[in-house]
N, C-alpha and C positions, 0 to 999 in steps of 0.2 A: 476462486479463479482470480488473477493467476498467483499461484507460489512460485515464483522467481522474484531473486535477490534485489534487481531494476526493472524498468520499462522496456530498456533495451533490451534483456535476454527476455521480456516477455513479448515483445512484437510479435514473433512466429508465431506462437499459440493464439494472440489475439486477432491476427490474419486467418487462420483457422476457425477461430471461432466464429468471424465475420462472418464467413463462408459458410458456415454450416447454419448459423442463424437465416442466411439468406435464402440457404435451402430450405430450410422448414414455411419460407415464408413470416419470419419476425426481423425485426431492427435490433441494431445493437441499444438504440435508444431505449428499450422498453427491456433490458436485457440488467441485470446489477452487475457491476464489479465491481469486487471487492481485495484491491491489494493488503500486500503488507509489507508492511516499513518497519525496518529493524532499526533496533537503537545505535548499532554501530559504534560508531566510536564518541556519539554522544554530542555528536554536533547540531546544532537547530537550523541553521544555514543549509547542509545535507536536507533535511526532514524537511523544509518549507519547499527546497526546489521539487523534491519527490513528490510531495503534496501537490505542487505547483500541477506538474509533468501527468500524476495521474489523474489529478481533475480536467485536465486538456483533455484526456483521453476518454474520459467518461464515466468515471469511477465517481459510485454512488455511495460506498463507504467505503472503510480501511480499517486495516487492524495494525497494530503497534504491537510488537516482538522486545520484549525483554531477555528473553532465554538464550542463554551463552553468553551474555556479558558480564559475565562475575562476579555476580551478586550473590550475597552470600543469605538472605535475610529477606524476606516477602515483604517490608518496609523500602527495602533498595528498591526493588523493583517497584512499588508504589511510590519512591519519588519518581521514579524515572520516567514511569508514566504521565504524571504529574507535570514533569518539566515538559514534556512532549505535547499533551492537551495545551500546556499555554501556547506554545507555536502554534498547532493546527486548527485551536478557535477565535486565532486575532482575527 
């Protein structure tokens, strides 16, 4: 949770899920979220604010998406990974 593209298209769900957590009697805080951020178009600027946006929100980890960007070679994708970790563990 959630697999949507932003924060934004994930709102609803995460309103939802509030809700249902609160039924069961649990907090979101005791709860993991775990986005994911795509490489996109490969900008660190993008990825810092996402980052930014889903630690506001409460996200306890993330996953980083390389697939569809046009990599041709398991190497590509391992820079790109690469370049991604440098932003997200300054």
């Amino acid at each position: 949770m959630p697999n949507q593209r932003s924060l934004a298209e994930a709102k609803p769900g995460l309103v939802l899920l509030e809700r249902f957590l609160e039924e069961a009697g649990r907090s979101r805080g005791e709860f993991g979220l775990e986005p994911r951020i795509n490489y996109g178009t490969a900008d660190p600027e993008t990825w810092e604010t996402a980052i930014r946006d889903w630690q506001a929100e409460g996200a306890t980890h993330l996953s980083f998406n390389t697939m569809g960007s046009g990599f041709k070679t398991p190497r590509e994708h391992i820079r790109a990974i690469e370049k991604f970790a440098q932003v997200a563990l300054k």
